[in-house]
Structure formats: structure tokens, C-alpha cells
C-alpha positions in Angstrom: -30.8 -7.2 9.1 -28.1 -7.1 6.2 -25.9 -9.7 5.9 -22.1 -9.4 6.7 -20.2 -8.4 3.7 -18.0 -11.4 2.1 -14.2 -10.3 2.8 -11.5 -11.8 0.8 -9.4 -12.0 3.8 -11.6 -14.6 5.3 -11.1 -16.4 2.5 -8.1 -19.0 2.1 -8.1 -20.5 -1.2 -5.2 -23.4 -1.6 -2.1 -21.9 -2.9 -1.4 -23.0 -7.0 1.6 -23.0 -7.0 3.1 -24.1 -3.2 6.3 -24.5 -4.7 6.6 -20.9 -5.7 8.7 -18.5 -3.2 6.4 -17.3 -0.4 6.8 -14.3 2.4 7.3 -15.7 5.7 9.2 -12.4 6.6 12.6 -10.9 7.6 13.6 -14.0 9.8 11.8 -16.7 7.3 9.8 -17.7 10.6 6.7 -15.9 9.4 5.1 -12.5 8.5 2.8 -10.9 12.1 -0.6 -11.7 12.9 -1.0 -8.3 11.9 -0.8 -8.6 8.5 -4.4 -10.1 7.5 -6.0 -9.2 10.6 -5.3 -5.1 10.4 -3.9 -4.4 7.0 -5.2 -7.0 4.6 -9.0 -6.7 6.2 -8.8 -2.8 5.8 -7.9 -2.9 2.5 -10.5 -5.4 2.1 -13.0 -3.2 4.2 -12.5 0.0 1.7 -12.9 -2.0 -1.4 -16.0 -3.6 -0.1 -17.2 0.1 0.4 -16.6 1.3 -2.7 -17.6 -1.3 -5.0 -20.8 0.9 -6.1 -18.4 3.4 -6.9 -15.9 1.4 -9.1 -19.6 0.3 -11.6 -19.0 3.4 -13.3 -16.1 2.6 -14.2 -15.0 1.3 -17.6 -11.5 0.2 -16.5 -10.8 -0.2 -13.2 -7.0 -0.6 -12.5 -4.5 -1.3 -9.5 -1.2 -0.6 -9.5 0.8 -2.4 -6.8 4.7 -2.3 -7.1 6.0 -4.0 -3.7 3.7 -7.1 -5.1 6.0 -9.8 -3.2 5.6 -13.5 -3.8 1.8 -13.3 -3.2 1.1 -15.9 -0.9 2.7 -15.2 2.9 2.5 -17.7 5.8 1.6 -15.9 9.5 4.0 -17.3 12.2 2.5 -20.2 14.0 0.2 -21.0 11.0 0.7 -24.3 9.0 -1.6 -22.7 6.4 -0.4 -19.8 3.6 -2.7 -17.2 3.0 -2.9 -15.0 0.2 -1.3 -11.5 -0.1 -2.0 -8.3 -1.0 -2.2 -7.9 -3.9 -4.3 -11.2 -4.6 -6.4 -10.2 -1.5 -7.5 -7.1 -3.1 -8.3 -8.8 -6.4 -10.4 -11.4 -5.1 -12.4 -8.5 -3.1 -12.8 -6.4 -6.6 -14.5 -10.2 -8.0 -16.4 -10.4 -4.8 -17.6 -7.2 -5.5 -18.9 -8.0 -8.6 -16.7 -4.9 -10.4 -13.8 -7.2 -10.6 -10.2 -5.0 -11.6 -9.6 -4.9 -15.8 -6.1 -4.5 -15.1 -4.0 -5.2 -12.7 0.1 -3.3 -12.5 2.0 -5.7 -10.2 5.9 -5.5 -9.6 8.9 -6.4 -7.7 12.6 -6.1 -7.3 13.3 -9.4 -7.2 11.9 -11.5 -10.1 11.0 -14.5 -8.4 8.4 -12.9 -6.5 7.8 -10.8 -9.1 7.2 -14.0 -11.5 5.5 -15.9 -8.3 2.6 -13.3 -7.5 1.9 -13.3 -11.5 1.4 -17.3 -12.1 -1.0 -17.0 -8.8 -2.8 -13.4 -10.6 -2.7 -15.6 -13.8 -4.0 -18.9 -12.1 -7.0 -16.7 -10.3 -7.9 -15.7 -13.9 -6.5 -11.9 -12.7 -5.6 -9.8 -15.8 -1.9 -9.0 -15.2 1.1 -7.9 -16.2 4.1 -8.0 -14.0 7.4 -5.8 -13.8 10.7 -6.5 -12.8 12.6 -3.9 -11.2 12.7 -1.3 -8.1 9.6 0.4 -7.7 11.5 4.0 -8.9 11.6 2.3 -12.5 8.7 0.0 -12.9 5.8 2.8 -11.6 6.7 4.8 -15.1 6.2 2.0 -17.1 3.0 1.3 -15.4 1.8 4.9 -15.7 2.9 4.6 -19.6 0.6 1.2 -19.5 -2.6 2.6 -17.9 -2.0 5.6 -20.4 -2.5 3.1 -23.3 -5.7 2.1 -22.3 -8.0 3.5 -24.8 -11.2 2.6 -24.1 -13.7 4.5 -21.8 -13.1 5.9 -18.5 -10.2 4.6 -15.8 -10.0 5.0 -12.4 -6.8 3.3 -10.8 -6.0 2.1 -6.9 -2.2 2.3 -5.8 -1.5 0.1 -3.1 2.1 1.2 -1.9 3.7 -1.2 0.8 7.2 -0.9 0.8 9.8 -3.1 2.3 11.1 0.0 4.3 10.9 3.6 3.9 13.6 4.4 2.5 11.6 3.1 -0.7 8.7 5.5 -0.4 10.4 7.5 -3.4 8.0 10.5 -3.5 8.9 10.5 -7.6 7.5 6.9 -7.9 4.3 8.9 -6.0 4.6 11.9 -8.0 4.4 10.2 -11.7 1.7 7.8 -9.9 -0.3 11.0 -9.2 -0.8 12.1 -13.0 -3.5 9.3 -13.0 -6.7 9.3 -12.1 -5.9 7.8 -9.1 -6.4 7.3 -4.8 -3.6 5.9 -3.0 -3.1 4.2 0.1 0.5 4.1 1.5 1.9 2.4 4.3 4.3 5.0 5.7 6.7 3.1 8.0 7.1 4.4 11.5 8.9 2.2 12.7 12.1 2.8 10.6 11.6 6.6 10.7 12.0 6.0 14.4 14.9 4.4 14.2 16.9 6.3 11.9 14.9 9.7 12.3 18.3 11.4 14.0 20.7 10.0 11.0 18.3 12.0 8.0 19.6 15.0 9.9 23.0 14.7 9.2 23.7 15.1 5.9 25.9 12.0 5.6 24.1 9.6 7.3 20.8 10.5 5.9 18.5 7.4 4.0 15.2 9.0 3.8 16.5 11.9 1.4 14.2 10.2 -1.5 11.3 10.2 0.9 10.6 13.7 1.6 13.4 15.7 -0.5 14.1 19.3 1.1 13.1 18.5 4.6 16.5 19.1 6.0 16.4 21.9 4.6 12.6 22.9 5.9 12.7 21.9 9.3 14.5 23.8 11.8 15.9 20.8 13.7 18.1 22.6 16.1 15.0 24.4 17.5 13.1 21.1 17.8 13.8 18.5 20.7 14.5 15.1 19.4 11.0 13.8 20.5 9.4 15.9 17.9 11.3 15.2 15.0 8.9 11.9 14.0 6.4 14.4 13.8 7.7 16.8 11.9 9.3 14.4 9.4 5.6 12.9 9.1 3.4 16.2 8.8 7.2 17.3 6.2 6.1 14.7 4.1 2.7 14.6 4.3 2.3 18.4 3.0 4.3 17.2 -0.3 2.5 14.6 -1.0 -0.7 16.9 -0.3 1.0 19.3 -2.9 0.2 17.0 -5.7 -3.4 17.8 -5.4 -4.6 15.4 -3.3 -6.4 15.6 0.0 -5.2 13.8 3.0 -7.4 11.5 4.8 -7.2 12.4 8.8 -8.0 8.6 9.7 -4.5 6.9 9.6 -5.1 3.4 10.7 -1.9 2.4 13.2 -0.6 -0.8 12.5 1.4 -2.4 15.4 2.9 -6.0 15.4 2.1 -8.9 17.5 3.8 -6.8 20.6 1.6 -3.5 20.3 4.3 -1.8 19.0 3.6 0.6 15.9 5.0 -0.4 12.5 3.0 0.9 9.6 0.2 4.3 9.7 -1.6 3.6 6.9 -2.0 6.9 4.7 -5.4 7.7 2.1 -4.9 10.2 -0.5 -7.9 10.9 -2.9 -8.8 14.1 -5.4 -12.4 13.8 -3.9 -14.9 13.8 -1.2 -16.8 10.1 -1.7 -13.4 8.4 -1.6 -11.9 10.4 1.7 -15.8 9.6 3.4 -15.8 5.9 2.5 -12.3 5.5 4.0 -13.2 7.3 7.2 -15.9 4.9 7.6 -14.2 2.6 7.5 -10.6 3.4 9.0 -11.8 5.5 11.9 -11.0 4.0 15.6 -9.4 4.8 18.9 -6.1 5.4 17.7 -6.4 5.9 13.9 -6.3 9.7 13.4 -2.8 12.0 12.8 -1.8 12.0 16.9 2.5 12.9 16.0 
């Protein structure tokens, strides 16, 4: 019998720097369960599966632009663990086809400045950007264009802070790359303010999936069906930039079972979309709106 696969997520390694900012969440009492059990060990999971994959790869990049802090602390645990982004890397290095670049940015420049001093203190190549996501992602498409040598395939790893981030520019000048991208396409908040991007003066999502007021006949549509719609809306332009959507779209919910997060896999080709059905597929991970 094979051995289990190493996961980075299993892994805690002491924090660095514990006196660097950390995400403990929206209340500061910190982040769900839910976070390295379902989102963190997929990511994790589709890395491990690909790592033959990524060998034939000169550079090998990932662009992450809602970096955070790096480090987070799950409510109830005395412990930090490490994000994202840092969870990803130390997969890659597990993997033995360890990232030659890695993109990494934030609004806010302590986290920004945090998750690089733990990158840098991992011996992770980075290079950090300060700003919203809508202006660092074309400076780190003009980066990975620099790269000179050899072949590059790039990951996006696209975890907003709400949807209303989910620019579809920011994905648009992400998808000149050579590049598959895994989104976190908040539910949740489309839930909650589905009716208001409707009305033309209440509307946040706009930047999301621009022209879908103007697409979807919402006066023919009850109200129960307009998550649905908004979703499949936005999924079809995001398609439109030549890449295929996987139907396995993990559901994230929080501690309570409620959904937060579907987890969304775009690739330009068929090894990619297979490895991630492998790996994603469950009782209640396929496109169900």
C-alpha cells in the first residue's frame, strides 16, 4: 500500500514572527474550523496531485492577491496555523517542484508586509504588493511577463474578503497568463445582497459580473432564482476568457453548515480540470443553483 501523501496543512510550523498581525477574523475571536479543514486541505489536495505536472515546468509561479497576514488562529485554538498562501508554498516544497516565484498582495500593508517576512523566513521567493487587488494583479502580470527564462506556468489563488472584490478585470488581465485559477466565489454575500445588484442604485456586485442587469430578465425570475442566475451570469464570463469550467465546486460552509464560499476551477486544459475533479468531487460539490 502507498503511503498517505504529506499535506502542508497537517503541518504547524512555529510562527517567525508571532508579533506580526495575524487573521483571527471579522470579530478578532478567530477565523472557522473551516478554513484548514475544507479550503486549506483542498488546495493542498490539488497541489499534491499535480506536482508531476508542475516538473516540466521551468518557472512555476503563484499569484495570490488577498495574501492577508499569513498566519490565522481558528477559534478555540491557542495555536496559529499558517495561511494560504504559505500553505500552498510549503505543499509546492513538499512536492519537491517547490514555486520560483511567488506574487503575494494586500490592501493593507501590514499584512501585506507580515505574510512576506514569513514567505521570506520560509526561504519562499517573494515579492509583495501593496494595494487593492484591481491594481496590484497588473503589476504582477507585468512581473511574471519579465520572466525570461524557460517556460511558466502560474496558479492564481483568488480569496477575497467579500465579493464585491471578485473584479472580473483583476481576472481578465490574470487570464493573459498561462495560468489555472481557483476562486472562492462568495455565496454567502451574494445571498444577502443578491436583490440590491438589481436596483441600479443599490447595486455592489456591478464589478463582479458587469452587464448582468442588463442580461437577466429579473422581473420574469422569482427571487429564489436569482443566486442562480447571478452565479451561472458570471460564470459564462469568466468562461468567455477561454477557459473551461470545472463542474466540481467544493461548498464551503462554516462551523454552522451554512454555505459561505463554492470554490470555482478554471483551466485551458484537460489534465488540470481531471486532477481537480479527483480531488474536489463529493456529495455536494457539483454546480446544484
Amino acid at each position: 500500500m502507498l503511503a498517505k501523501a504529506l499535506l502542508a496543512v497537517e503541518i504547524t510550523p512555529p510562527d517567525p514572527f508571532p508579533g506580526l498581525c495575524i487573521e483571527r477574523g471579522p470579530e478578532d475571536k478567530g477565523v472557522g474550523y473551516w478554513v484548514p479543514s475544507s479550503k486549506h486541505r483542498l488546495l493542498c489536495e490539488y497541489l499534491n496531485a499535480t506536482k508531476h505536472a508542475w516538473k516540466k515546468w521551468d518557472n512555476r509561479v503563484l499569484l495570490d492577491p488577498f495574501c492577508g497576514p499569513g498566519r490565522i488562529q481558528v477559534k478555540g485554538e491557542t495555536q496559529t496555523r499558517e495561511g494560504g498562501t504559505l500553505v500552498a508554498c510549503r505543499q509546492m516544497a513538499l512536492n519537491n517542484v517547490p514555486f520560483t516565484h511567488v506574487f503575494t498582495g494586500d490592501i493593507d500593508s501590514d499584512r501585506a508586509n507580515a505574510c512576506e517576512a514569513r514567505l521570506k523566513a520560509s526561504g519562499f521567493p517573494v515579492r509583495s504588493f501593496i494595494g487593492p487587488a484591481s491594481e496590484t494583479v497588473p503589476r504582477m502580470v507585468d512581473a511574471v511577463r519579465q520572466i525570461r527564462s524557460g517556460g511558466t506556468l502560474c496558479f492564481a489563488y483568488i480569496d477575497p474578503y467579500n465579493l464585491a472584490l471578485l473584479d472580473f478585470e483583476m481576472l481578465k488581465k490574470i487570464s493573459t497568463l498561462h495560468v489555472d485559477l481557483t476562486t472562492h466565489f462568495s455565496t454567502m454575500n451574494l445571498r444577502r445582497n443578491v436583490e440590491m445588484e438589481f436596483d441600479a442604485d443599490r447595486a455592489r456586485f456591478d464589478s463582479v459580473a458587469p452587464g448582468c442587469r442588463a442580461a437577466i430578465q429579473v422581473d420574469k425570475l422569482p427571487k429564489s432564482e436569482l443566486v442562480g442566475a447571478f452565479f451561472r451570469y458570471w460564470l459564462n464570463q469568466v468562461s468567455g476568457l477561454n477557459f473551461s469550467t470545472a463542474r466540481e465546486m467544493p461548498l464551503i460552509p462554516n462551523d454552522s453548515g451554512h454555505e459561505i464560499y463554492r470554490l470555482v476551477f478554471f483551466a485551458r486544459h484537460e489534465l488540470p480540470l481531471r486532477i481537480w475533479a479527483d480531488v474536489a468531487r463529493g456529495p455536494q460539490q457539483s454546480f446544484g443553483f
